[in-house]
N, C-alpha and C positions, 0 to 999 in steps of 0.2 A: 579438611578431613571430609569436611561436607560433598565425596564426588562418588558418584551413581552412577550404573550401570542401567539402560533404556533399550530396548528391543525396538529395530526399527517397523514400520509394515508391511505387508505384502501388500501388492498392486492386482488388481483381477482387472480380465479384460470384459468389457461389454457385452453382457447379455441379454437379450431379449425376449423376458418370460409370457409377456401376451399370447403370442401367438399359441404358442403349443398348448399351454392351460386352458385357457378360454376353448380350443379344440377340444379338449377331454370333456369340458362344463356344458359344450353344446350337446356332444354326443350323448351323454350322460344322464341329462339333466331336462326335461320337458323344455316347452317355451313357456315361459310366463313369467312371475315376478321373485322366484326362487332363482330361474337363470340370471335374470339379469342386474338381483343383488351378486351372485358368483363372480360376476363377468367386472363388475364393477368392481369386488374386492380384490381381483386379479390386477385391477388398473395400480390400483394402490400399492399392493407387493412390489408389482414393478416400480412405483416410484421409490418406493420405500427403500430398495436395495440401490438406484442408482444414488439416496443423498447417503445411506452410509457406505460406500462403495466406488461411487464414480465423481467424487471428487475429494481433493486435500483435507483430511478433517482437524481440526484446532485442536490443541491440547489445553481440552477443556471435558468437564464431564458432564454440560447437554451432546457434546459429538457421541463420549461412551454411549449415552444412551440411548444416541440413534441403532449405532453397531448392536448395543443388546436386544436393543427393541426385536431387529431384524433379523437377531438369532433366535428369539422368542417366537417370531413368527416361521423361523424356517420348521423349527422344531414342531410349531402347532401343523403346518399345511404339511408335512411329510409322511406321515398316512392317510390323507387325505384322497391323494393325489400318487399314481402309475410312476411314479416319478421313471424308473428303467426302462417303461415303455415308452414314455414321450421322449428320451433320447435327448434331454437337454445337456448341451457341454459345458462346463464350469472351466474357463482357464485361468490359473494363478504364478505369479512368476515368485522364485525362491525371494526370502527377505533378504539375505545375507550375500547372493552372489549381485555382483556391479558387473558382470557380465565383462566381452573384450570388446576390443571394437572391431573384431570379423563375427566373435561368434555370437554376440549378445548373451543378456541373462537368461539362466536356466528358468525353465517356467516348463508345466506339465497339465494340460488338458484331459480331464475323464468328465464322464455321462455318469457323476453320481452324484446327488443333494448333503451325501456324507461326506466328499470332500468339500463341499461351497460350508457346511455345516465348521468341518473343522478348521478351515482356513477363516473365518470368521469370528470363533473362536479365540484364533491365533491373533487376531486383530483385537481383539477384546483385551487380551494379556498384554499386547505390547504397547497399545494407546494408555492402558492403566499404570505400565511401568513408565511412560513418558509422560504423563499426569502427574504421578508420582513424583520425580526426579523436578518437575517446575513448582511442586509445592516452597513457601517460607518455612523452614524451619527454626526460624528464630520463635513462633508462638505455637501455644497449645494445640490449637485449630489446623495450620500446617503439620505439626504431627502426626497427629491424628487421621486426618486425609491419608498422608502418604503412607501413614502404615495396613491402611485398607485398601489402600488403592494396591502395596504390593501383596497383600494376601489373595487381592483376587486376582492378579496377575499369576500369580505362586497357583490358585488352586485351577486358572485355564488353562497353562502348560501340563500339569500334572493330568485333569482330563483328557486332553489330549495325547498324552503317553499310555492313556489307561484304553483308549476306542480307536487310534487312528488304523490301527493295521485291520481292526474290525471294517471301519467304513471306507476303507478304502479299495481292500482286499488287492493289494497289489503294493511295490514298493513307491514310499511317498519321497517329494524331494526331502534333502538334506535338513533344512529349519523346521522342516515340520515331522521329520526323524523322532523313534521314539528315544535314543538315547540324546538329540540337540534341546528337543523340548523338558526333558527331565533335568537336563545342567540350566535349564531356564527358570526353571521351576523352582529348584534349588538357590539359585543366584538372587530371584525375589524374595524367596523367603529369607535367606541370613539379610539382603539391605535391609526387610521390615523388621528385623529382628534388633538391626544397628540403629532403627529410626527408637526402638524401646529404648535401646540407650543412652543417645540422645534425651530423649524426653525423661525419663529415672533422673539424670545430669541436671536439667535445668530444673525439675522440681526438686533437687536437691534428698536426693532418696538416700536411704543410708549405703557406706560404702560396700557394705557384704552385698546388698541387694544389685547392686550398678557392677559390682564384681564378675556375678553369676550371669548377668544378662549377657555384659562383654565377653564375657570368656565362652559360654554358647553363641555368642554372634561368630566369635574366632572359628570354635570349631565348625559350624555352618559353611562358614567364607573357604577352608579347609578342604570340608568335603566339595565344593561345587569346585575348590582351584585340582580336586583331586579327576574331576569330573572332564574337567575341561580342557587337560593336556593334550588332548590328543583331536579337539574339535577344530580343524582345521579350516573348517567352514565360519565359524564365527569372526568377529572383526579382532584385533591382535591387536587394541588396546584393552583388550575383556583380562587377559592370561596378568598381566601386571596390575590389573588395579586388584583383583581378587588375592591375588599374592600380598600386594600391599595392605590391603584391609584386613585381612588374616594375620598379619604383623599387628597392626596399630591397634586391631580390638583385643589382641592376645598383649599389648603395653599398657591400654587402656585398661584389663582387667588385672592387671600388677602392680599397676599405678595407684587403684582403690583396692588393694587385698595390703599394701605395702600401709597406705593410712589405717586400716583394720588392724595391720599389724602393731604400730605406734601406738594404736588403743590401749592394745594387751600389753605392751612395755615390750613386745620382742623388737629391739631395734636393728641387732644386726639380722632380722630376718626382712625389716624394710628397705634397710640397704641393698640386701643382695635381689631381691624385687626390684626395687629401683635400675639398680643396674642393668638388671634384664630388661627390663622396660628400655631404660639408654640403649644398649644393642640392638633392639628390636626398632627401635625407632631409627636408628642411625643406618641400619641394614634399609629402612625404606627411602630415605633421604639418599643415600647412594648409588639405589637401583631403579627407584621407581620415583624420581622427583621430579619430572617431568607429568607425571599423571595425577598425583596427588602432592597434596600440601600439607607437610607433616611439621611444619615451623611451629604451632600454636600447641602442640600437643608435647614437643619435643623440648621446649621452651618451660613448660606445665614439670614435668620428670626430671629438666636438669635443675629446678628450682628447687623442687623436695631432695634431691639426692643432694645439692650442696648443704641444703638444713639438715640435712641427715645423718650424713659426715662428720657436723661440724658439735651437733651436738653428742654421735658415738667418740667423736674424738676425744673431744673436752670435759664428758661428764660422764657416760655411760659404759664405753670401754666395751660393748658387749662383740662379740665375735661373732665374725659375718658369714655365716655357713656356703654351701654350694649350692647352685640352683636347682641342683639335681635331687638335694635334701627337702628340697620345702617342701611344704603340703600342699596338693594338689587343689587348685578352686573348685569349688563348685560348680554347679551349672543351673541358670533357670530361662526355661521358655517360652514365653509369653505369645509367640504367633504362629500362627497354624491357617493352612493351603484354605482357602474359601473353598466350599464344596459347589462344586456346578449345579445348579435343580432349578430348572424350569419353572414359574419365570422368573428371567433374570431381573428385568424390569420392573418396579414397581406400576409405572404405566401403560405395560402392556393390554392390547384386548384385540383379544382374535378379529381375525380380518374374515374366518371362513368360522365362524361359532357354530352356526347352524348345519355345515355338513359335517355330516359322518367320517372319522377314519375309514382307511381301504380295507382294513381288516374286517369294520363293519359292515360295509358295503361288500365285498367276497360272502360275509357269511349272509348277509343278507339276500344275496344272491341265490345260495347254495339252497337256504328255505325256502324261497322261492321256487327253486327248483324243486325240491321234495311238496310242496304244497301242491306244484301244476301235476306233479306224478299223482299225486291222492288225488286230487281231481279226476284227471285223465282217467283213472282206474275205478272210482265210483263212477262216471258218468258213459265209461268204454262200456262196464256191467251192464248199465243199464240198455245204452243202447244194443249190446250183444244180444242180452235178452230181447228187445223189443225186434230186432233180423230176425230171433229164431221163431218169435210169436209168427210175423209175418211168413217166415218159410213153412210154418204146419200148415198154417190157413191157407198159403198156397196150393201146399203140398194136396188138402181135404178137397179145394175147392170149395174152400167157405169164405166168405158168405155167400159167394155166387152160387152154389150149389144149391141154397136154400130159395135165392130168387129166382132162380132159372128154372120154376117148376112147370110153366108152361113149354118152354124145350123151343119155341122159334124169334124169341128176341134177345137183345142184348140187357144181362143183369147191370141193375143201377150199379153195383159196384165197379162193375168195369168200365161203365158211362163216365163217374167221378174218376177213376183215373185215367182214361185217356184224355179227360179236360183240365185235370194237373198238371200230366206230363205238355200238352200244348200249352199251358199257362206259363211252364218254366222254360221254354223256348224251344221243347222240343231235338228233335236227332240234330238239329243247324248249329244249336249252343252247344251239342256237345261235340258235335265238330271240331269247332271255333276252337273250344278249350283244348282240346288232345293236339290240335293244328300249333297254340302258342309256346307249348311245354319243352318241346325241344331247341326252340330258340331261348329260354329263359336258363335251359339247362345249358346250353353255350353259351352265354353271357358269363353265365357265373364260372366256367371250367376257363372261358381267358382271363378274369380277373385272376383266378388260384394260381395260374400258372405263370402270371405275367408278375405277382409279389412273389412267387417261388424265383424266378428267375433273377427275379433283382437281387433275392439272398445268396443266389448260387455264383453269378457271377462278382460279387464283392468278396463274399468269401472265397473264391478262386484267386482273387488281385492278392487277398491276403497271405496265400499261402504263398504265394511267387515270390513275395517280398519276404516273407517269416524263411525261406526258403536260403534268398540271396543275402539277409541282411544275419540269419541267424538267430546269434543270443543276445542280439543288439535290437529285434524287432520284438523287444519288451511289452507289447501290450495284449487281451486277451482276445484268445484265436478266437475266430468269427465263428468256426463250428462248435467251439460249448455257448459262446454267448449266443445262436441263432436256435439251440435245441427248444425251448419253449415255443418259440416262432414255427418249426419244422413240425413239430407234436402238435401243436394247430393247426396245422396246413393240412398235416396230414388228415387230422379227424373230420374239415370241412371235404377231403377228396374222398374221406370212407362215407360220409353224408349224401356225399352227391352219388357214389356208386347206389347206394340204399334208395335212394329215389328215384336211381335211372331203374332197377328192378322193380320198384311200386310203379312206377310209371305203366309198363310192360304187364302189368296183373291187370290193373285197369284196363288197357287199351284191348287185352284179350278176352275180357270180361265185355267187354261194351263189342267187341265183335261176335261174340256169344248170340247178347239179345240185341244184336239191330235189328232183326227182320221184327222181331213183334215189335219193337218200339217204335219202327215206323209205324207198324201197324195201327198203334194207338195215338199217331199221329193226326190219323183219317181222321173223313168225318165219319159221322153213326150210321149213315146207312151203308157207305162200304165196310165200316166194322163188322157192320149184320151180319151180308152178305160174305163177310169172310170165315164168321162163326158156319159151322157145320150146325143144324137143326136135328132136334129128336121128335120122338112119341110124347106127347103131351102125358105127364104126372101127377094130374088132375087129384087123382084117391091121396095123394099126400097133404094134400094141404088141408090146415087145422088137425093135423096130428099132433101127439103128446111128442113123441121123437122131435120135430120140425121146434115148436115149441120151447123144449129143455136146448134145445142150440141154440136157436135165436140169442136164449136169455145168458148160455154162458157165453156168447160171444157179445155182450153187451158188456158181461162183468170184467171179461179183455180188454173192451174197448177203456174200462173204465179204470181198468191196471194201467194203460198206457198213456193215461192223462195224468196220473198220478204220479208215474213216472216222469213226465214233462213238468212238472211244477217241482218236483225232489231234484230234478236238474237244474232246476232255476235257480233254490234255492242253494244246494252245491257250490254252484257257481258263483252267488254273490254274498258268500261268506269272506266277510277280512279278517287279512293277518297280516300281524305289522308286529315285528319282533326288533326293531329298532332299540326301543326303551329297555328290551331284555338283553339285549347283545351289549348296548353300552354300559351299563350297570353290571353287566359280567367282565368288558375288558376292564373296567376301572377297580373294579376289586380284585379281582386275580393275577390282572394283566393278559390275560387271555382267553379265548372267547372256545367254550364247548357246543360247538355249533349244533352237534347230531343230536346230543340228549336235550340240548334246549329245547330244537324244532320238534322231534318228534312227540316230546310231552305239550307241546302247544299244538301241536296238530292231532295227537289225541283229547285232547281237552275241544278244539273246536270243531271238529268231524266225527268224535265219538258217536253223537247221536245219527248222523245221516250216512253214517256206514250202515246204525242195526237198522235202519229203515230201508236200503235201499237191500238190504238181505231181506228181509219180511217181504219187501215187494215182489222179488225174484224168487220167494219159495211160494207166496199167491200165486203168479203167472205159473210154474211147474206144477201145483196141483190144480188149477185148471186146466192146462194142455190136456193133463189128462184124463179130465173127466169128457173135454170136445171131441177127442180121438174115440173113446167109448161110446159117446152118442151117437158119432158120426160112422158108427161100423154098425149100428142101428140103423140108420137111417139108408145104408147104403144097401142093407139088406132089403129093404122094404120097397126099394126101388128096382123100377126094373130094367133088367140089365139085357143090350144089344149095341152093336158097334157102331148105331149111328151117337147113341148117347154116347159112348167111350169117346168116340173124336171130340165129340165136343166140349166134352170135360175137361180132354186135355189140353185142348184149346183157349177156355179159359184159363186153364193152370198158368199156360204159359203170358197170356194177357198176364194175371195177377203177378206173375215173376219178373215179367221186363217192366214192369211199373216198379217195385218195390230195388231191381237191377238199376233204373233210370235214377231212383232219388239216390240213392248210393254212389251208383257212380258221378253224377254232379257234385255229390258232393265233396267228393274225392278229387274231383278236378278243379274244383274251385277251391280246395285246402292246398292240392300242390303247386295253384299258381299263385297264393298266397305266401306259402313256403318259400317260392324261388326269388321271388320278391325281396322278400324278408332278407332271405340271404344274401342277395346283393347288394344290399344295406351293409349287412356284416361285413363280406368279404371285400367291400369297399373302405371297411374302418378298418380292417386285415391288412390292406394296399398300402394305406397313409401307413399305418405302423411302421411297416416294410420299407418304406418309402422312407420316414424319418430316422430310422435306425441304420439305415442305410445312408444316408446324408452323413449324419452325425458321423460314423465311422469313416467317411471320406476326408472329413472335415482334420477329425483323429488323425487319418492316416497321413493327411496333408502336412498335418503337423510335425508329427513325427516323423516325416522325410526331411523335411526344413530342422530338425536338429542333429539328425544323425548328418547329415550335411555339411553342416557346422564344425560337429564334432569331427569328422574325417579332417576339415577343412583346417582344423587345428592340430590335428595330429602331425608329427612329424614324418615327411617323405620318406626317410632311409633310416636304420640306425644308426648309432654315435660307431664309429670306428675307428682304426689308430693309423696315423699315417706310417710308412714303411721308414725303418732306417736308414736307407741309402737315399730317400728322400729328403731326409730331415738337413738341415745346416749343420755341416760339422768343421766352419771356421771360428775362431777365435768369439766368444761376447765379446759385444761392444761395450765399453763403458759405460756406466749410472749414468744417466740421467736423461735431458726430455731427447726425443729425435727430432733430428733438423729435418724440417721441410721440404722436402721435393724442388729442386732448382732447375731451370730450363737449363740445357746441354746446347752450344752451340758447338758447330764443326768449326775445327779450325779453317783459317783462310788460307789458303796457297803461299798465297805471295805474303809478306813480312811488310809491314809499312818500320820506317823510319820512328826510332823511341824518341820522345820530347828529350829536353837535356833538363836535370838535374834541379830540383828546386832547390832553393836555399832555404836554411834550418829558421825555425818561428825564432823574432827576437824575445830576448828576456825580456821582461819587468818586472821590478822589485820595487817592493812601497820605498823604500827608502828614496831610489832616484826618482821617482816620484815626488814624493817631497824637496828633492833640491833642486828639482830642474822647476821654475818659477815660468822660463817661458820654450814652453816644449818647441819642437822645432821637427818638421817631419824626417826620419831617416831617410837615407837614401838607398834606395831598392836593392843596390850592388854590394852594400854595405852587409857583413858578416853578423848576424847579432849572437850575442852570447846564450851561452844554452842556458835551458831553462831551469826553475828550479824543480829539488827533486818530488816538492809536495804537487805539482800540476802533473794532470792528468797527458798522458802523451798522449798527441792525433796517432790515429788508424794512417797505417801506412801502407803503400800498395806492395803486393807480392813481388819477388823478384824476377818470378819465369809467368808467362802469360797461362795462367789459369782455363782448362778445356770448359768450363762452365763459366754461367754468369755469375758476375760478384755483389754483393748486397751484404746487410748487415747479418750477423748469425740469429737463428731463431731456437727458440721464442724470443723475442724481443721481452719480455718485462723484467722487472729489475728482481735482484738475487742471481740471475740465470750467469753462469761463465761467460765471462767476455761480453758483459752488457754495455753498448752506450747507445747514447741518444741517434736517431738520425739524422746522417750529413744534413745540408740542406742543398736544395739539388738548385740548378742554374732556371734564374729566373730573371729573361732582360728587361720587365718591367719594373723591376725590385729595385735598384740603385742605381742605372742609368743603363741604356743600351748596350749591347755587342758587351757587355761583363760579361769575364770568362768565368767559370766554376771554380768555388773558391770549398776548399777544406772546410771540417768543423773544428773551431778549437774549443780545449777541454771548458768543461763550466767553469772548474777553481779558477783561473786566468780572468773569465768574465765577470768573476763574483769579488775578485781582488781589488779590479780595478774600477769596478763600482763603489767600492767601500773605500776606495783612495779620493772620489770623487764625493762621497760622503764626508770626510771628514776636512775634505778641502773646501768645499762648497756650498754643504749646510744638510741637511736630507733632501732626499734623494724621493721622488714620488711613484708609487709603484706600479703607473703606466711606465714611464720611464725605465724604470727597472726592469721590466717585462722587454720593452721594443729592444732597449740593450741587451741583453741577457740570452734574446733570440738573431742577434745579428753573428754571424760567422765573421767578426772582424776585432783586433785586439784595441780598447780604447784606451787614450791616452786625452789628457786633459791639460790642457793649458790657456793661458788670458789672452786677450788682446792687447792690445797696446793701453786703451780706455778702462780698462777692467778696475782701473783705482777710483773712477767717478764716485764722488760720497751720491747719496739716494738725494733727493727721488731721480736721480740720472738713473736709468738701470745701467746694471753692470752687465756685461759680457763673456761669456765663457767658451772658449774653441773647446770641440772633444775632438780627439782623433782616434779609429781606427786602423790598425794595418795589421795585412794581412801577413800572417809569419811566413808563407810560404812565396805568394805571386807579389808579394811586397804595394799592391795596392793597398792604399789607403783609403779613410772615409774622416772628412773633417767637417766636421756643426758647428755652428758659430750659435749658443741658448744664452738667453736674457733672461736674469729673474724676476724682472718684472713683465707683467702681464699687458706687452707690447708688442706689435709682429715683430718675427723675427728671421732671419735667415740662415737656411741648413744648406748646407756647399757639400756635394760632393766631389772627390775628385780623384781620378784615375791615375794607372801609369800614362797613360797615354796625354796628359794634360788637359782633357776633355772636362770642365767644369759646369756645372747646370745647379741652380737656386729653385727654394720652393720655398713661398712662405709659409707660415702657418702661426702658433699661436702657442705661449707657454705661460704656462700658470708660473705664480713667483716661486714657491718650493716645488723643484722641479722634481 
């Protein structure tokens, strides 16, 4: 009864996780001692997956607990880790198909961790149902095992039914189907149900109780046999044992409902129980007795039914109703599907603890990104403001306007910046940088276009084939799975247009002020001499006007320092929302990235937003108190066109200085930029590049089965031959066809027929017995026919047959017209130049063996053998000496002769164990001896 049903495993091919992960940990992840624990626990993953994975495992549960382990861990590193991006392929072959031997077995390669996830899974279920089925059922402990071993096999199938069309997103082979895994599911759970059985049984539970358990196992067994009629895929001993088990638990729970009945005194209601039990048992014994063993159970039923009988017969009388009257059993359930929930393991422990899910990382990202934007936009302000300070003061010609009261040197202000502008390399460095720009910008536009092209042309291979192959070229077009990759691509090409236009503002900008930047390249005496000279402004100086500017262009200076340290500080404010984001996905399960960031970056920039406003409404209500002094001051002075040139003169000194630091700087951010981005759009490439592998790989594959599958297909359809085709002579008669025989041509010429053989002589035991000393016949002599119990020899046809002659086939015995084969002509066998002699029937050689037995004593059964196979009829008679009393040996002549060619064969055996001599002798009178040796019972 004890026979289970076990899920075999799925086989995966070899993958190799190193490479691509450890790729994303580099990328990702600094250098230091956080990368190269990653890198380290990547080494482990991999091994990890090749012991539960990449070889045979025991049916044992330290093997389960590798496979769970490594479901534990798939589950932990799968947010962690791009998995879609890195393009890793999982291939798994179906459990259930043994494949041909052209086409091999079905097996199905995708780029997703949710199917390596469920196929893993699958392995989980089917190692626990073959753990299970090697449990001892004979003790407690064996029960027990196997009834949790098939609950978690029951609840892996059943998750698996509940996620796979989720993680797969496309159709999965057949065993991992969600109607094959749900008749799996099903199938574990009634066996653990029949293990309750079982165990209720040996601890001897009361019969109502063992009733309800059986009778729910039945209906269980029931539904999974209702499940599985039509799964064509699983192995076709599953369809009969489920059928049978659903019999024997639905005997079993009539078996103890019929003793329940006994209790209550209904005894013709335990008969007719019984009986049903008998039928139901006798129904599996008939059909299904090859797969289960229903002798001990059936044995158990016909025992109660004869005490049952015996006592409605003799004492109780009571009347045995219809089965259709009885009362229905109860039902009780004791086991239920193990729920999946991570982890499955109790000794699991993360391999990657300390990184982030991707989820946290994306949003971690994303605040990142809104942090550098608050950034950018306090520190843009402030420097906006500190350009516009510098454009008044250019615009005023302050402070130079203030130093320049003598009118024929160079103001200290323009002294310091032309010794800036030299100090920062001058018009050569900006050269240099406007010179690199457009080579950095073409670096980056063949990387974009050379990962563009690798997506365009895969996804062009793929339409060709999606094209020729159809609705057979089942896997996911390259143009939806490539739109994220294109929408990237794109935005690095809208990026690079944006900075070939920045680029262009710059360079027309720095062609603006080169003349004066050279200018302030000089040294100070040709700057003198390039300044235009005025009228000395002598009455100005130590004025109240001169004075009140000085000092508000001090309190500017001192907005602008204050400025640079609110920048500093800005800048080296942290934020690390790390602890917020994970403590959000683990409660919610999902992370509200905007309202997070933004109340944490209100909380930590609150204060140096109102500061860096207060700074910027300081600098606007002094601008314009400078501009009012300065329309004082400009009046007090006095005005002719040698001063006007030179004022503007410095104007423009003081703008291609404040032009110079802007523009450097501008060009040393975009050749940082382009930099930067070649980094990117080279981790853009590999993407490109692996996703593109991957899909080749994919597609490789998937030509190698559509291949197959044609290659199994059949050529033409079935069609019907025509009737004027078909044979429309007579059927042959039942039975085997004879053989194919070689056809010779007849010969021309007729040779001459041999004359006439004469008829086999008779023998009959009787002249046997009277002829004391036989005497050979003579060849010409007629003998009498034979009797009618011997088998008659094969005789030759009377007209010369157009084919060769042989015995009819088949040769083995039953068949019409059987006999033995002639034996063919062999001149080493009884003496030379013997001619071919007939077979005669066995009866005749078995006669005269047994005359020879009863004359001579027994007979030994070499002897019986060597005679038995000679083509000659034996006859037996003495010597002349044959009366010698022992220890003389006696002497015995046998003779055969031949019924047909009337050759004889006559032996002269000794029963005692002395040489002896065997005489053959021909028609032709030709006689030759051989000795040899014969035991005394010959």
């Amino acid at each position: 009864m004890a026979t289970f049903i076990s899920v075999p495993l799925k086989k995966s091919s070899e993958v190799d996780l190193v490479k691509p992960l450890s790729k994303f940990v580099t990328s990702a992840y600094p250098a230091g001692e956080e990368q190269s624990e990653y890198l380290r626990a990547v080494e482990e993953l991999n091994k990890l997956r090749k012991s539960a994975l990449g070889r045979p495992l025991d049916k044992h549960e330290s093997s389960l607990e590798i496979l769970l382990r490594y479901y534990d861990q798939l589950c932990s590193v799968e947010p962690k880790f791009p998995f879609p991006e890195l393009c890793l392929t999982f291939t798994w072959k179906d459990a259930f198909d043994k494949g041909s031997l052209f086409g091999g077995s079905v097996k199905l390669a995708l780029a997703s961790l949710g199917y390596e996830k469920t196929c893993v899974l699958f392995n989980v279920g089917a190692l626990a149902s073959q753990i299970a089925s090697e449990q001892n059922l004979d003790n407690d402990e064996g029960l027990k095992a196997a009834a949790k071993f098939y609950q978690l096999a029951s609840g892996a199938f059943a998750h698996i039914k509940d996620t796979v069309l989720s993680a797969l997103n496309r159709e999965p082979t057949m065993d991992i189907s969600p109607e094959t895994v749900g008749t799996l599911s099903q199938i574990m759970l009634s066996q653990a149900q029949e293990v309750f059985v079982l165990k209720a049984t040996a601890d001897k539970m009361k019969d109502a109780i063992i009733a309800k358990l059986a009778n729910q196992a039945a209906d269980f067994y029931g539904d999974a046999f209702k499940q599985c009629q039509y799964k064509e895929n699983l192995p076709k001993e599953v369809l009969p044992v489920l059928a049978a088990k659903h019999c024997m638990m639905q005997a079993t729970a009539e078996l103890h409902q019929s003793a329940l009945a006994n209790q209550k005194k209904r005894f013709g209601e335990e008969i007719a129980r019984l009986q049903h039990a008998t039928e139901l048992v006798k129904t599996v014994a008939s059909r299904y007795d090859e797969y289960v063993n229903v002798k001990d159970l059936s044995d158990k039923i016909s025992r109660a039914l004869t005490a049952a009988k015996k006592d409605n017969d003799f004492i109780y009388h009571d009347r045995v109703p219809e089965v259709k009257d009885l009362e229905h059993i109860g039902k009780a359930t004791l086991v239920k599907a193990t729920t999946i929930q991570v982890p499955l393991s109790q000794k699991f422990t993360d391999l990657f603890e300390k990184m982030v899910p991707m989820e946290v990382q994306q949003s971690l990202s994303v605040a990142s990104s809104r942090r550098a934007e608050m950034v950018n936009r306090l520190v843009g302000s402030l420097r906006e403001a500190t350009n516009l300070c510098n454009g008044v003061l250019a615009s005023l010609n302050l402070p130079a306007a203030l130093e320049d009261l003598s009118g024929d040197s160079v103001p200290q202000s323009i002294l310091e910046k032309s010794r800036a502008v030299v100090q920062q390399g001058g018009l050569h460095s900006i050269e240099q940088l406007i010179k690199e720009l457009p080579e950095l910008l073409q670096r980056n536009r063949e990387i974009l276009d050379e990962s563009l092209k690798m997506l365009d042309d895969e996804e062009t291979t793929d339409n060709e084939l999606r094209a020729k192959f159809s609705q057979r070229w089942n896997r996911t077009p390259s143009g939806d799975l490539y739109k994220p990759l294109r929408a990237e691509g794109g935005n690095f090409r809208s990026v690079l247009d944006k900075a070939v236009q920045a680029d262009q503002v710059v360079r027309d900008r720095y062609n603006s002020h080169c003349e004066m930047i050279a200018l302030l390249c000089k040294p100070e005496n040709e700057l003198c001499s390039a300044i235009p000279s005025a009228n000395p402004a002598k009455t100005l100086q130590g004025s109240e006007v001169v004075n009140v500017l000085k000092a508000q262009l001090a309190q500017l200076d001192e907005i602008k320092r204050d400025r640079e340290v609110l920048e500093g500080e800005i800048k080296s404010v942290t934020f690390d929302m790390t602890a917020k984001f994970l403590t959000a996905l683990a409660q919610d399960g999902a992370i509200n990235e905007e309202a997070l960031s933004t109340s944490e970056l209100d909380a930590r920039y609150g204060t140096h937003t109102q500061r860096v406003q207060q700074n910027l409404r300081a600098q606007e209500n002094l601008l314009a108190q400078v501009q009012t002094s300065h329309q004082e001051f400009a009046a007090l002075k006095q005005s002719n066109a040698e001063a006007n040139d030179r004022e503007e003169m410095l104007k423009k000194l003081a703008s291609a200085h404040d032009s110079y630091i802007e523009i450097s700087s501008n060009l040393k951010e975009g050749t940082k930029f382009y930099n930067d981005l070649t980094e990117i759009l080279l981790k853009f490439q590999n993407k490109c590049s692996d996703i593109v592998f991957a899909r080749k790989t994919e597609r490789d594959e998937l030509l190698k089965e559509l291949q197959q599958s044609i290659a199994r297909e059949p050529s033409a359809p079935s069609f019907s031959v025509p009737a004027y085709q078909s044979n429309t002579s007579e059927p042959a008669a039942a039975g085997p066809t004879p053989a194919p025989r070689t056809v010779f041509p007849l010969q021309p010429q007729a040779k001459a027929q041999p004359p006439a053989r004469p008829p086999p002589p008779s023998f009959t035991p009787q002249a046997a017995s009277s002829n004391t000393t036989p005497s050979p016949a003579p060849t010409s002599q007629a003998p009498p026919p034979l009797p009618a119990s011997s088998n008659p020899p094969p005789m030759a046809p009377p007209t010369a047959p157009s084919q060769a002659q042989g015995p009819p086939y088949p040769t083995y015995q039953g068949y019409p017209g059987y006999y033995q084969m002639p034996m063919a002509y062999n001149p080493y066998a009884y003496g030379y130049n013997m001619p071919f002699v007939h077979y005669q029937g066995a009866g005749q050689a078995d006669s005269d063996i047994a005359q020879m037995s009863n004359r001579y004593g027994k007979v030994s059964s070499e002897t019986v053998q060597h005679f038995s196979d000679m083509p000659l009829v034996l006859k037996a008679r003495e010597e002349p000496n044959a009366c010698q009393k022992q220890p003389q040996p006696r002497q015995q002549k046998l003779e055969r002769r031949s019924p047909r060619s009337g050759i004889s064969e006559v032996r002269t055996l000794q029963t005692a164990r002395t040489p002896c001599v065997l005489t053959q002798s021909s028609a032709s009178g030709r006689r030759e001896s051989v000795h040899s040796s014969v035991d005394r019972t010959l």
